[in-house]
N, C-alpha and C positions, 0 to 999 in steps of 0.2 A: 759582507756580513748582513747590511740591511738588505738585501736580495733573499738571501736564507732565510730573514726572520720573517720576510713575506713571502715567499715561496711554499712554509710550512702550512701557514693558516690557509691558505689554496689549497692544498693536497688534499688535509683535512677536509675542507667547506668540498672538494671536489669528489672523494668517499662520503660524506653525509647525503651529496645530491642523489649521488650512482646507489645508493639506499634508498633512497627517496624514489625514486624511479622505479626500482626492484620492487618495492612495498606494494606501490601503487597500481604494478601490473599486477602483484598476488590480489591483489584486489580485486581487480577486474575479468581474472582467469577463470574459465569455467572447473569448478572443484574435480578433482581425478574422481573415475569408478570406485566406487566400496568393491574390495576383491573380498572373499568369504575364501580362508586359509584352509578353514577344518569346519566343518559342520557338528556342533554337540548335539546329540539325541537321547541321552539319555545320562543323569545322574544317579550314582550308587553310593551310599557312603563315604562319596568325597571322589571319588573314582568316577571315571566317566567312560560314555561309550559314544564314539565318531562314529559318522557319516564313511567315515573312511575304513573303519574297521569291519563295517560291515558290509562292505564293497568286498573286503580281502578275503572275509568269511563266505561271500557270496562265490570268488572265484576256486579259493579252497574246494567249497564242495563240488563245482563244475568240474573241475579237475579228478577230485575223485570217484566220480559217477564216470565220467568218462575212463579213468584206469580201469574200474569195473567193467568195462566195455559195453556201455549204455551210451544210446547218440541218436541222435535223430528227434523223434516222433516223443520219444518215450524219453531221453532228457530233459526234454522243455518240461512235459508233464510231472516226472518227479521234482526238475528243479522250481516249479510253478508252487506244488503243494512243499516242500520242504523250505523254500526258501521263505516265508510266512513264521519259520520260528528264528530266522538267524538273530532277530534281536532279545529272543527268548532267553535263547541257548548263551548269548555274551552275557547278560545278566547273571545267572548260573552260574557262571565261570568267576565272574566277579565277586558273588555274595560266598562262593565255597571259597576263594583264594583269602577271601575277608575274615572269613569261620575260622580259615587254616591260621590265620597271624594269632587271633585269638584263645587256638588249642597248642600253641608254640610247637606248631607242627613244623621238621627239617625236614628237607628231601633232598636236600646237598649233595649226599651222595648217589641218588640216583639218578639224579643229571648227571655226575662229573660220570657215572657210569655209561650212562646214553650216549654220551658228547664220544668220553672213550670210543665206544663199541663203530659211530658211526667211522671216525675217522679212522677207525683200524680198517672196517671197509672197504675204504676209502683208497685204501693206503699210504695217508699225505703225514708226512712227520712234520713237517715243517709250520708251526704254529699260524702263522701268517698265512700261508695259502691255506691251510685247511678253514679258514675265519672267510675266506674269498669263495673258496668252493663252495661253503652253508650260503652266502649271500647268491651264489649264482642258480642254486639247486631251491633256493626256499624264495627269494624275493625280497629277502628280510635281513637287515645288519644282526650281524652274527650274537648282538646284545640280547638284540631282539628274540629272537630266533630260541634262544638261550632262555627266557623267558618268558617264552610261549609252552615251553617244555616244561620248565618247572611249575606252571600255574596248572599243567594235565597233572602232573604229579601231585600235589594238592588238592586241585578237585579228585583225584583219584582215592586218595587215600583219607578225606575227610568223607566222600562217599561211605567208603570200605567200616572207617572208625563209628561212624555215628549211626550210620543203617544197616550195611549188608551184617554187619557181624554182630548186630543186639536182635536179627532173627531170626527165627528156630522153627525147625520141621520136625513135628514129633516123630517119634518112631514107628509106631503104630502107621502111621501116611506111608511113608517110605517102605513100611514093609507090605504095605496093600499095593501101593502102586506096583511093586515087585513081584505081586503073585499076578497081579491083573496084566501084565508084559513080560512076561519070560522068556517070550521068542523071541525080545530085542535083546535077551541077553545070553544067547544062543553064541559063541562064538570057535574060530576055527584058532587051531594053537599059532605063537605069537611069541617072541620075543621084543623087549624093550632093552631098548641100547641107550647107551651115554656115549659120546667123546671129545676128545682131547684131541687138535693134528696141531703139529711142531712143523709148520712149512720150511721146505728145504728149496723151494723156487727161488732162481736169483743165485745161490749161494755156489761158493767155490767149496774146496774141499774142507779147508776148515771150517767152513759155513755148516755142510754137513754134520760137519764132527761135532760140531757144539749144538745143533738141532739135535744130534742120536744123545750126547751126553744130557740135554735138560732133558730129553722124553724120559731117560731113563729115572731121571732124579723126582720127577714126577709121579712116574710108577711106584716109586718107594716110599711116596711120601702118601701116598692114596690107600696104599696097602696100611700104612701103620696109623691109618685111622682118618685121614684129614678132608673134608668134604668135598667128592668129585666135583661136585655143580660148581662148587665156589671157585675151586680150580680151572674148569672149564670157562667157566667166565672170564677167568684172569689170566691167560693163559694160553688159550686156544686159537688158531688164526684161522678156523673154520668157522664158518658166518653161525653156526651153531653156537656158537658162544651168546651170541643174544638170548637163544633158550638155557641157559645152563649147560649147553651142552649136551640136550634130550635129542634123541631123534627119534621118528614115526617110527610106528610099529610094523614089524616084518614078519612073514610068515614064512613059511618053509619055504626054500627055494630064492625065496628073493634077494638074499643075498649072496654076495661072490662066493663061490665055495670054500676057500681055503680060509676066509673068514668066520663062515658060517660052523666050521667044523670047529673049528677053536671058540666058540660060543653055546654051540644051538646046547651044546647036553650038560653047562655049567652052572651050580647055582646063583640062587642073588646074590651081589655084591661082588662078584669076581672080575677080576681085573686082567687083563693081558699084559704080557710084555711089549714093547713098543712093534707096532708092525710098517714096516718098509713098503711105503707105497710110491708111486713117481711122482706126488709132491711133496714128501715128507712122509713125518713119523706118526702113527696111529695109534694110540689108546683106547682100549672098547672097555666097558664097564656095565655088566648085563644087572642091567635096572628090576626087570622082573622077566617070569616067562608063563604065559600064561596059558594053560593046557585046551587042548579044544575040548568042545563041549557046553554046559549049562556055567554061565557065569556064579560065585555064589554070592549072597546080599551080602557079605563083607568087600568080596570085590568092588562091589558097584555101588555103594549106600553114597558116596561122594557126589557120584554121576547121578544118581538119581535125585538127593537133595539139591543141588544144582539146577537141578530139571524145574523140581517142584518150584524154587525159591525163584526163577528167574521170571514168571510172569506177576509175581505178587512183588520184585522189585523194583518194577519201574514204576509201581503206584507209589511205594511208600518212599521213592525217592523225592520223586515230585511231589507228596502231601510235608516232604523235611526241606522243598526248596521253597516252598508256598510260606512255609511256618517260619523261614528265616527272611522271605521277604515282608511279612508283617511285619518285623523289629526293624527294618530296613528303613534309611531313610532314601525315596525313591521317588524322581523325577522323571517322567517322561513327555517327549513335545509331543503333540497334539496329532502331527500326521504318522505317528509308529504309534505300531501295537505290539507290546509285550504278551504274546498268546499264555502265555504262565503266570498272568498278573493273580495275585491276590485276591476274593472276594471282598466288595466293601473297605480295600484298601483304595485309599485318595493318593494319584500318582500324577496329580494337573503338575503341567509346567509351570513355574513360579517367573515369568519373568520383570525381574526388578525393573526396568525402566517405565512399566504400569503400574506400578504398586502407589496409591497415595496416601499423601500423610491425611491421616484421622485428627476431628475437629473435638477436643474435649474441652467441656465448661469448667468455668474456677468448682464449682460446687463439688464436682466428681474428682474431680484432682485432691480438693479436702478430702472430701469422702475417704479417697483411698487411702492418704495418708493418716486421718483417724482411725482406719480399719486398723491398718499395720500397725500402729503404735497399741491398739487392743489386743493385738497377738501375741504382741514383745511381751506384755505382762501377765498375758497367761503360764501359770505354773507351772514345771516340768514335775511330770510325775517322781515323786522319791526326793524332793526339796525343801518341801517346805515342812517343817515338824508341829508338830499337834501343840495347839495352843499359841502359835503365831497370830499376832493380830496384823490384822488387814490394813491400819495404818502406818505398821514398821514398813 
Protein backbone atom coordinates (compact mmCIF):
# COMPACT_ATOMS: atom_id res chain seq x y z
CA UNK A 1 0.00 0.00 0.00
CA UNK A 2 2.93 2.49 0.74
CA UNK A 3 4.34 1.58 -2.88
CA UNK A 4 0.88 2.76 -4.22
CA UNK A 5 0.72 5.76 -2.26
CA UNK A 6 4.19 6.79 -3.73
CA UNK A 7 3.94 5.49 -6.98
CA UNK A 8 0.79 7.96 -7.49
CA UNK A 9 2.50 11.32 -6.68
CA UNK A 10 5.42 9.93 -9.46
CA UNK A 11 2.93 9.52 -12.09
CA UNK A 12 1.50 12.67 -11.42
CA UNK A 13 5.00 14.69 -10.85
CA UNK A 14 5.93 12.35 -14.13
CA UNK A 15 2.74 13.94 -16.40
CA UNK A 16 3.41 17.55 -14.89
CA UNK A 17 7.17 17.18 -16.19
CA UNK A 18 6.12 15.49 -19.87
CA UNK A 19 3.99 19.18 -19.84
CA UNK A 20 6.53 20.93 -18.84
CA UNK A 21 8.63 19.70 -21.59
CA UNK A 22 5.86 20.02 -24.19
CA UNK A 23 5.22 23.77 -23.05
CA UNK A 24 8.64 24.62 -23.43
CA UNK A 25 9.22 23.16 -26.77
CA UNK A 26 5.81 25.31 -27.98
CA UNK A 27 7.87 27.86 -26.86
CA UNK A 28 10.61 27.45 -28.69
CA UNK A 29 8.94 26.21 -32.18
CA UNK A 30 8.92 28.35 -34.94
CA UNK A 31 4.92 29.50 -35.14
CA UNK A 32 3.19 27.44 -38.40
CA UNK A 33 2.36 29.50 -41.77
CA UNK A 34 -0.87 31.86 -41.51
CA UNK A 35 -2.88 29.80 -44.41
CA UNK A 36 -5.51 32.56 -45.95
CA UNK A 37 -8.92 29.94 -46.17
CA UNK A 38 -11.04 32.48 -48.33
CA UNK A 39 -10.11 35.88 -49.28
CA UNK A 40 -13.08 38.71 -48.41
CA UNK A 41 -13.20 41.39 -51.21
CA UNK A 42 -16.05 42.80 -50.78
CA UNK A 43 -18.87 43.71 -48.26
CA UNK A 44 -22.71 44.08 -48.96
CA UNK A 45 -25.27 44.53 -46.46
CA UNK A 46 -23.86 41.98 -44.27
CA UNK A 47 -23.23 39.69 -47.30
CA UNK A 48 -20.04 39.26 -48.69
CA UNK A 49 -18.28 38.56 -51.91
CA UNK A 50 -14.82 35.98 -52.00
CA UNK A 51 -11.89 35.83 -53.59
CA UNK A 52 -13.23 32.59 -54.61
CA UNK A 53 -16.34 33.46 -56.14
CA UNK A 54 -15.07 35.31 -58.38
CA UNK A 55 -12.53 32.96 -59.55
CA UNK A 56 -15.88 30.57 -60.19
CA UNK A 57 -17.46 33.64 -61.99
CA UNK A 58 -14.25 33.96 -63.90
CA UNK A 59 -14.34 30.19 -64.99
CA UNK A 60 -18.21 30.29 -65.62
CA UNK A 61 -17.78 32.89 -68.15
CA UNK A 62 -14.55 31.10 -69.82
CA UNK A 63 -16.68 28.30 -70.23
CA UNK A 64 -19.27 30.06 -71.83
CA UNK A 65 -17.39 31.97 -74.37
CA UNK A 66 -15.99 28.94 -75.17
CA UNK A 67 -19.57 26.85 -75.81
CA UNK A 68 -20.23 29.97 -78.02
CA UNK A 69 -17.23 28.78 -79.97
CA UNK A 70 -14.83 31.67 -79.22
CA UNK A 71 -11.01 30.46 -78.38
CA UNK A 72 -7.99 31.51 -79.05
CA UNK A 73 -6.88 35.11 -79.93
CA UNK A 74 -10.29 36.51 -79.51
CA UNK A 75 -11.04 34.73 -76.01
CA UNK A 76 -8.27 36.17 -74.16
CA UNK A 77 -9.49 39.61 -75.70
CA UNK A 78 -13.21 39.25 -74.72
CA UNK A 79 -12.21 37.55 -71.58
CA UNK A 80 -9.59 40.49 -70.76
CA UNK A 81 -12.30 43.31 -71.29
CA UNK A 82 -15.30 41.31 -69.57
CA UNK A 83 -13.65 39.96 -66.83
CA UNK A 84 -13.03 43.81 -65.23
CA UNK A 85 -16.92 43.72 -64.33
CA UNK A 86 -16.93 40.13 -62.60
CA UNK A 87 -16.95 41.97 -59.37
CA UNK A 88 -19.45 44.46 -60.71
CA UNK A 89 -21.90 42.04 -61.72
CA UNK A 90 -21.68 39.93 -58.01
CA UNK A 91 -22.57 43.00 -56.35
CA UNK A 92 -25.72 43.34 -58.66
CA UNK A 93 -26.73 40.03 -57.85
CA UNK A 94 -26.26 40.69 -54.26
CA UNK A 95 -28.06 44.18 -53.72
CA UNK A 96 -31.14 42.80 -56.20
CA UNK A 97 -31.32 39.28 -54.03
CA UNK A 98 -31.27 41.91 -51.06
CA UNK A 99 -34.22 44.19 -52.88
CA UNK A 100 -35.97 40.89 -53.51
CA UNK A 101 -36.17 39.74 -49.30
CA UNK A 102 -37.34 43.36 -48.91
CA UNK A 103 -40.27 43.19 -51.82
CA UNK A 104 -41.25 39.55 -50.12
CA UNK A 105 -40.48 38.51 -53.50
CA UNK A 106 -41.19 33.99 -53.77
CA UNK A 107 -39.79 32.25 -56.58
CA UNK A 108 -40.14 28.76 -55.02
CA UNK A 109 -41.90 27.73 -57.65
CA UNK A 110 -39.85 28.56 -60.28
CA UNK A 111 -36.85 26.77 -59.17
CA UNK A 112 -38.80 23.49 -58.04
CA UNK A 113 -39.91 24.14 -61.88
CA UNK A 114 -36.20 24.50 -63.20
CA UNK A 115 -34.85 21.70 -60.88
CA UNK A 116 -38.07 19.71 -62.36
CA UNK A 117 -37.53 20.46 -66.05
CA UNK A 118 -33.56 19.75 -65.66
CA UNK A 119 -33.84 16.30 -64.30
CA UNK A 120 -36.70 15.25 -66.54
CA UNK A 121 -33.85 15.87 -69.08
CA UNK A 122 -31.87 14.16 -67.40
CA UNK A 123 -33.76 11.48 -66.92
CA UNK A 124 -32.55 10.50 -63.37
CA UNK A 125 -35.56 9.72 -60.97
CA UNK A 126 -33.66 8.82 -58.21
CA UNK A 127 -33.22 11.91 -55.94
CA UNK A 128 -29.68 11.16 -54.78
CA UNK A 129 -28.09 10.75 -58.02
CA UNK A 130 -29.84 13.49 -59.63
CA UNK A 131 -28.11 15.90 -56.45
CA UNK A 132 -24.59 13.90 -57.82
CA UNK A 133 -25.22 14.64 -61.53
CA UNK A 134 -26.01 18.73 -60.76
CA UNK A 135 -22.66 18.39 -58.64
CA UNK A 136 -20.72 16.76 -61.51
CA UNK A 137 -22.27 18.97 -64.38
CA UNK A 138 -22.11 22.36 -62.29
CA UNK A 139 -18.95 22.05 -59.95
CA UNK A 140 -21.27 23.14 -57.17
CA UNK A 141 -23.10 21.03 -54.22
CA UNK A 142 -26.52 20.67 -55.38
CA UNK A 143 -27.40 23.34 -52.23
CA UNK A 144 -25.47 25.47 -53.88
CA UNK A 145 -26.32 25.06 -57.16
CA UNK A 146 -29.95 25.32 -56.10
CA UNK A 147 -29.14 28.65 -54.96
CA UNK A 148 -27.48 30.07 -57.55
CA UNK A 149 -30.68 29.64 -59.41
CA UNK A 150 -33.02 31.07 -57.19
CA UNK A 151 -30.82 34.26 -56.69
CA UNK A 152 -31.24 34.61 -61.05
CA UNK A 153 -34.69 34.39 -60.31
CA UNK A 154 -34.87 37.26 -58.00
CA UNK A 155 -32.57 39.33 -59.75
CA UNK A 156 -34.81 38.60 -62.65
CA UNK A 157 -37.93 39.44 -61.54
CA UNK A 158 -36.96 42.40 -59.14
CA UNK A 159 -35.36 43.57 -62.59
CA UNK A 160 -38.74 42.89 -64.41
CA UNK A 161 -40.90 44.56 -61.09
CA UNK A 162 -39.13 47.75 -60.45
CA UNK A 163 -37.94 48.73 -64.11
CA UNK A 164 -38.76 46.92 -67.29
CA UNK A 165 -42.50 47.08 -66.43
CA UNK A 166 -42.82 50.87 -64.86
CA UNK A 167 -41.74 51.76 -68.76
CA UNK A 168 -43.59 52.75 -71.53
CA UNK A 169 -43.29 53.39 -75.29
CA UNK A 170 -45.80 55.66 -76.56
CA UNK A 171 -47.71 54.77 -79.39
CA UNK A 172 -47.07 57.28 -81.61
CA UNK A 173 -42.92 55.84 -81.55
CA UNK A 174 -43.94 52.53 -82.20
CA UNK A 175 -46.13 53.51 -84.97
CA UNK A 176 -43.31 55.75 -86.63
CA UNK A 177 -40.86 53.09 -86.26
CA UNK A 178 -43.46 50.83 -88.11
CA UNK A 179 -43.90 53.14 -91.05
CA UNK A 180 -40.19 53.91 -91.22
CA UNK A 181 -39.31 49.63 -91.50
CA UNK A 182 -42.06 47.84 -93.27
CA UNK A 183 -39.77 45.58 -95.11
CA UNK A 184 -38.70 43.96 -91.90
CA UNK A 185 -42.16 43.24 -91.54
CA UNK A 186 -42.61 41.74 -94.91
CA UNK A 187 -43.14 38.24 -94.01
CA UNK A 188 -43.75 34.70 -95.97
CA UNK A 189 -46.91 32.68 -94.46
CA UNK A 190 -46.07 30.61 -91.16
CA UNK A 191 -47.54 28.47 -88.78
CA UNK A 192 -46.96 28.51 -84.88
CA UNK A 193 -47.34 25.31 -83.25
CA UNK A 194 -47.55 24.06 -79.51
CA UNK A 195 -46.87 20.44 -78.15
CA UNK A 196 -47.30 18.00 -75.96
CA UNK A 197 -45.21 14.23 -76.75
CA UNK A 198 -46.29 11.20 -74.13
CA UNK A 199 -42.89 9.18 -74.72
CA UNK A 200 -43.64 5.72 -75.41
CA UNK A 201 -39.43 4.86 -75.39
CA UNK A 202 -38.63 2.11 -72.95
CA UNK A 203 -42.14 0.90 -72.54
CA UNK A 204 -43.77 -2.43 -73.05
CA UNK A 205 -47.29 -2.86 -74.20
CA UNK A 206 -49.04 -1.61 -71.36
CA UNK A 207 -46.44 1.21 -71.18
CA UNK A 208 -47.87 2.12 -74.45
CA UNK A 209 -51.33 1.72 -73.41
CA UNK A 210 -51.15 4.01 -70.68
CA UNK A 211 -49.00 6.74 -72.80
CA UNK A 212 -52.11 6.57 -75.72
CA UNK A 213 -54.70 6.54 -72.54
CA UNK A 214 -53.08 9.98 -70.80
CA UNK A 215 -52.36 11.68 -74.52
CA UNK A 216 -55.89 11.08 -74.82
CA UNK A 217 -57.08 12.45 -71.34
CA UNK A 218 -54.92 15.42 -72.28
CA UNK A 219 -56.64 16.17 -75.35
CA UNK A 220 -59.94 16.42 -73.64
CA UNK A 221 -58.87 18.33 -71.14
CA UNK A 222 -57.15 21.23 -73.45
CA UNK A 223 -60.24 21.14 -75.66
CA UNK A 224 -62.57 21.95 -72.56
CA UNK A 225 -60.59 25.01 -71.89
CA UNK A 226 -57.42 24.36 -69.65
CA UNK A 227 -54.10 26.13 -70.68
CA UNK A 228 -51.98 24.10 -73.34
CA UNK A 229 -48.62 25.95 -72.13
CA UNK A 230 -49.32 24.88 -68.63
CA UNK A 231 -49.92 21.57 -69.60
CA UNK A 232 -47.12 21.32 -71.72
CA UNK A 233 -45.01 22.28 -69.07
CA UNK A 234 -46.27 19.70 -66.84
CA UNK A 235 -46.54 17.16 -68.82
CA UNK A 236 -44.54 16.86 -71.84
CA UNK A 237 -41.26 14.68 -72.08
CA UNK A 238 -40.30 16.80 -75.11
CA UNK A 239 -37.27 19.06 -74.05
CA UNK A 240 -40.07 21.64 -75.34
CA UNK A 241 -41.62 21.76 -72.21
CA UNK A 242 -38.86 24.23 -70.93
CA UNK A 243 -40.77 26.65 -73.51
CA UNK A 244 -44.21 25.92 -72.74
CA UNK A 245 -44.17 23.80 -75.15
CA UNK A 246 -43.82 26.57 -78.31
CA UNK A 247 -42.15 25.55 -81.13
CA UNK A 248 -40.25 27.69 -83.99
CA UNK A 249 -42.09 28.74 -86.67
CA UNK A 250 -42.79 26.72 -89.96
CA UNK A 251 -43.50 27.64 -93.20
CA UNK A 252 -44.97 25.64 -95.94
CA UNK A 253 -43.22 22.54 -96.58
CA UNK A 254 -41.29 22.16 -93.66
CA UNK A 255 -43.06 20.08 -91.96
CA UNK A 256 -43.74 16.23 -92.33
CA UNK A 257 -46.64 16.14 -94.47
CA UNK A 258 -49.22 14.13 -92.93
CA UNK A 259 -48.63 16.52 -90.06
CA UNK A 260 -48.69 19.51 -91.86
CA UNK A 261 -51.98 18.48 -93.55
CA UNK A 262 -53.80 17.95 -90.30
CA UNK A 263 -52.63 21.68 -89.27
CA UNK A 264 -51.55 23.97 -92.08
CA UNK A 265 -55.63 25.02 -93.05
CA UNK A 266 -56.84 24.87 -89.14
CA UNK A 267 -57.76 27.91 -87.05
CA UNK A 268 -56.19 29.28 -83.75
CA UNK A 269 -56.54 27.18 -81.04
CA UNK A 270 -57.12 23.84 -82.62
CA UNK A 271 -56.05 20.89 -81.18
CA UNK A 272 -55.38 17.36 -82.71
CA UNK A 273 -56.04 14.06 -81.70
CA UNK A 274 -53.03 12.21 -80.33
CA UNK A 275 -50.66 11.49 -83.19
CA UNK A 276 -48.61 8.12 -83.29
CA UNK A 277 -45.11 8.78 -83.81
CA UNK A 278 -42.14 6.06 -83.02
CA UNK A 279 -41.40 7.77 -79.81
CA UNK A 280 -44.62 8.28 -78.57
CA UNK A 281 -47.76 10.30 -78.59
CA UNK A 282 -48.04 13.89 -80.25
CA UNK A 283 -50.29 16.72 -79.45
CA UNK A 284 -50.18 19.80 -81.84
CA UNK A 285 -51.95 22.93 -81.03
CA UNK A 286 -51.81 25.58 -83.85
CA UNK A 287 -50.87 28.86 -81.80
CA UNK A 288 -51.30 31.21 -84.66
CA UNK A 289 -50.89 31.20 -88.63
CA UNK A 290 -49.73 33.95 -89.88
CA UNK A 291 -50.38 34.81 -93.74
CA UNK A 292 -47.69 35.87 -96.08
CA UNK A 293 -47.36 39.22 -96.83
CA UNK A 294 -47.20 42.89 -94.93
CA UNK A 295 -47.22 42.13 -91.24
CA UNK A 296 -49.84 44.48 -89.60
CA UNK A 297 -48.89 46.82 -86.48
CA UNK A 298 -51.19 44.77 -84.12
CA UNK A 299 -49.14 41.83 -85.13
CA UNK A 300 -45.77 43.31 -84.35
CA UNK A 301 -46.49 46.40 -81.70
CA UNK A 302 -44.96 43.67 -79.04
CA UNK A 303 -41.74 43.12 -81.36
CA UNK A 304 -41.42 46.39 -82.03
CA UNK A 305 -41.86 47.89 -78.28
CA UNK A 306 -39.31 45.30 -77.29
CA UNK A 307 -37.17 46.68 -79.94
CA UNK A 308 -37.47 50.13 -78.89
CA UNK A 309 -37.31 49.36 -74.94
CA UNK A 310 -34.27 47.20 -75.10
CA UNK A 311 -31.49 49.76 -75.65
CA UNK A 312 -33.07 52.45 -73.15
CA UNK A 313 -33.02 49.29 -70.70
CA UNK A 314 -29.94 48.67 -69.83
CA UNK A 315 -29.33 52.43 -68.92
CA UNK A 316 -32.20 52.53 -66.66
CA UNK A 317 -31.20 49.27 -65.10
CA UNK A 318 -27.98 50.46 -64.18
CA UNK A 319 -29.07 54.25 -63.06
CA UNK A 320 -31.80 51.56 -60.37
CA UNK A 321 -28.57 49.42 -59.39
CA UNK A 322 -26.30 52.74 -58.94
CA UNK A 323 -29.48 54.11 -56.71
CA UNK A 324 -29.62 51.02 -54.62
CA UNK A 325 -26.15 51.00 -54.07
CA UNK A 326 -26.24 54.52 -52.48
CA UNK A 327 -28.55 53.11 -49.71
CA UNK A 328 -26.15 50.22 -49.51
CA UNK A 329 -23.77 49.65 -46.97
CA UNK A 330 -20.59 48.73 -49.11
CA UNK A 331 -17.11 47.74 -48.51
CA UNK A 332 -14.53 47.24 -50.91
CA UNK A 333 -10.44 46.27 -50.45
CA UNK A 334 -8.42 48.47 -52.11
CA UNK A 335 -6.93 46.17 -54.99
CA UNK A 336 -10.76 45.41 -56.66
CA UNK A 337 -12.75 47.67 -58.55
CA UNK A 338 -16.37 47.63 -58.48
CA UNK A 339 -16.76 49.25 -62.28
CA UNK A 340 -20.57 50.19 -61.32
CA UNK A 341 -19.49 51.89 -58.05
CA UNK A 342 -21.63 54.75 -57.24
CA UNK A 343 -20.55 58.44 -57.82
CA UNK A 344 -19.18 60.12 -54.47
CA UNK A 345 -20.23 56.98 -52.69
CA UNK A 346 -17.36 56.24 -49.95
CA UNK A 347 -16.64 52.30 -50.40
CA UNK A 348 -12.79 52.37 -48.41
CA UNK A 349 -12.27 49.11 -46.63
CA UNK A 350 -12.63 49.53 -42.94
CA UNK A 351 -10.24 47.38 -41.46
CA UNK A 352 -10.65 46.95 -37.74
CA UNK A 353 -7.28 46.11 -36.52
CA UNK A 354 -6.14 49.96 -37.79
CA UNK A 355 -8.82 51.63 -36.35
CA UNK A 356 -7.75 53.68 -33.04
CA UNK A 357 -9.29 54.69 -30.20
CA UNK A 358 -9.91 58.62 -30.15
CA UNK A 359 -8.49 60.83 -27.24
CA UNK A 360 -11.54 62.93 -25.66
CA UNK A 361 -11.11 65.63 -22.76
CA UNK A 362 -13.08 65.69 -19.47
CA UNK A 363 -14.41 69.09 -20.84
CA UNK A 364 -16.13 67.64 -24.19
CA UNK A 365 -17.43 64.51 -22.40
CA UNK A 366 -19.34 67.30 -20.07
CA UNK A 367 -20.10 69.23 -23.02
CA UNK A 368 -21.92 66.40 -24.59
CA UNK A 369 -23.55 65.29 -21.71
CA UNK A 370 -25.00 68.90 -20.98
CA UNK A 371 -25.98 69.12 -24.63
CA UNK A 372 -28.17 65.70 -24.32
CA UNK A 373 -29.71 66.63 -21.06
CA UNK A 374 -30.79 70.29 -23.10
CA UNK A 375 -32.55 68.11 -25.58
CA UNK A 376 -34.28 65.78 -23.20
CA UNK A 377 -36.14 69.03 -22.22
CA UNK A 378 -37.01 70.37 -25.21
CA UNK A 379 -40.77 70.23 -25.74
CA UNK A 380 -42.57 67.94 -28.02
CA UNK A 381 -44.69 69.65 -30.14
CA UNK A 382 -48.63 69.22 -28.99
CA UNK A 383 -47.61 68.97 -25.07
CA UNK A 384 -47.32 71.37 -23.39
CA UNK A 385 -50.83 73.59 -22.96
CA UNK A 386 -51.06 77.28 -23.12
CA UNK A 387 -50.20 78.79 -19.83
CA UNK A 388 -47.92 76.24 -18.37
CA UNK A 389 -45.24 77.84 -16.44
CA UNK A 390 -41.64 77.08 -17.23
CA UNK A 391 -41.05 76.22 -13.45
CA UNK A 392 -43.84 73.23 -13.29
Amino acid sequence: MEDMKLRVPLLVLGLIGLAAVNLAAADTAPAPATTTVEEIVAKCNGDIVTRGDLERSRRELIETMRAAGISGAALEQQLAEREKNLLRDRIDQLILTQKAKDLNVNVDNEVSKQLGAIQSDAKIADPDKFQAYIKEQSGMSFEDFKQEMKNRFLTQRVIREEVSEKMQVKHEDIEKYYNEHKTDFVREERIILQEILISTEGKDDAGVAAAEKKAKDLVARARRGERFAEMARDNSDSVSHNSMGELPPYKKGDLVKNMEDLVWNQPKGYITDPIRTSNGFLILRVEDHQKAGQAELSEVENQITEKLLSPRLEAAVRDYLTKLRKDAFLEIKADYIDTGAATSKDTAWADPAQLKPETVKKEEVASKIKHKRLLWMVPVPGTQTTGTSSSQ
